[in-house]
C-alpha positions as CSV (number, residue, x, y, z in Angstrom):
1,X,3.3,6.3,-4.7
2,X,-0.2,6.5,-6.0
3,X,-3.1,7.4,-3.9
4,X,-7.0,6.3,-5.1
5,X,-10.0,4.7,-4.2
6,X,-10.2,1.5,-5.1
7,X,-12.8,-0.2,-7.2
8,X,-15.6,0.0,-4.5
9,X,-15.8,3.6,-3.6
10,X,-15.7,3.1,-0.3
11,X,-12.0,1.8,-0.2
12,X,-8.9,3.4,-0.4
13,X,-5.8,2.4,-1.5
14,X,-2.0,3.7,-0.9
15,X,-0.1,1.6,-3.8
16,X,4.1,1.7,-3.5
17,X,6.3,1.2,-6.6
18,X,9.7,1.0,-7.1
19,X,10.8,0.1,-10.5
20,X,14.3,-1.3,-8.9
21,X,12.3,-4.0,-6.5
22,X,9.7,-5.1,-9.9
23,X,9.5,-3.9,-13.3
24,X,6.3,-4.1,-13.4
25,X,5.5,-1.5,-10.9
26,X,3.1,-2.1,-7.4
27,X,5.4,-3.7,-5.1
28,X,2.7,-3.5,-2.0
29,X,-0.3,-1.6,-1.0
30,X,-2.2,-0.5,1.7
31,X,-5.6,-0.8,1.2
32,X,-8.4,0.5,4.1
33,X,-11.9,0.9,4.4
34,X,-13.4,4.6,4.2
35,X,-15.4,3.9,7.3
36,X,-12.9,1.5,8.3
37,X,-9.6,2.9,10.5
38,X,-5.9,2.4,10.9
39,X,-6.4,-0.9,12.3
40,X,-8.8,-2.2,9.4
41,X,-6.1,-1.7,6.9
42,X,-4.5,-4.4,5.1
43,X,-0.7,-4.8,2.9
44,X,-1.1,-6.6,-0.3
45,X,2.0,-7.8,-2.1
46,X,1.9,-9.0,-5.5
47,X,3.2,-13.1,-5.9
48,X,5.8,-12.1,-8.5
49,X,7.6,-9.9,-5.5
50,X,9.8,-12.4,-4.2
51,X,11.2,-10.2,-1.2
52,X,11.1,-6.8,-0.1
53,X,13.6,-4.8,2.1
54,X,12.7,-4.1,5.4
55,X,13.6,-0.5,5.2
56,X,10.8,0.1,2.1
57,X,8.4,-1.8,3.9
58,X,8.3,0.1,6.9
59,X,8.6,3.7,5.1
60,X,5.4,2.5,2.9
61,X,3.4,2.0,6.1
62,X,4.7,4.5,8.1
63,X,3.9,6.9,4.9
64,X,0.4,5.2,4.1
65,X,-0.7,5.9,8.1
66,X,0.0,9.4,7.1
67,X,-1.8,9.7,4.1
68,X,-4.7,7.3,5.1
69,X,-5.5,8.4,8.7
70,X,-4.2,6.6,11.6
């Protein structure tokens, strides 16, 4: 898990990888707003991540709330 702000300073970003899902590393991320809330965020997955488990998807969030405010 890797924590940042994104490109525009103003954005943060909670990125997930797991080596075991993609090789390539990010398998989603949680992007939000600095003046934006819980509610504002949004998940990106990558195209080449054909599926994800439910379980990892629902840690990532519930752990990106944490970290981002919600």
């Amino acid at each position: 898990m890797i924590e940042s702000e994104g490109s525009d300073p103003d954005t943060w970003i909670v990125e997930f990888r797991d080596r075991r899902i993609d090789e390539h590393g990010t398998v989603l991320a949680v992007i939000r707003p600095e003046e934006g809330s819980w509610q504002d965020a949004v998940v990106s997955v990558p195209a080449e991540v054909a599926e994800l488990p439910v379980a990892f998807v629902q840690w990532a969030l519930d752990t990106a709330q944490q970290r981002l405010g919600g």
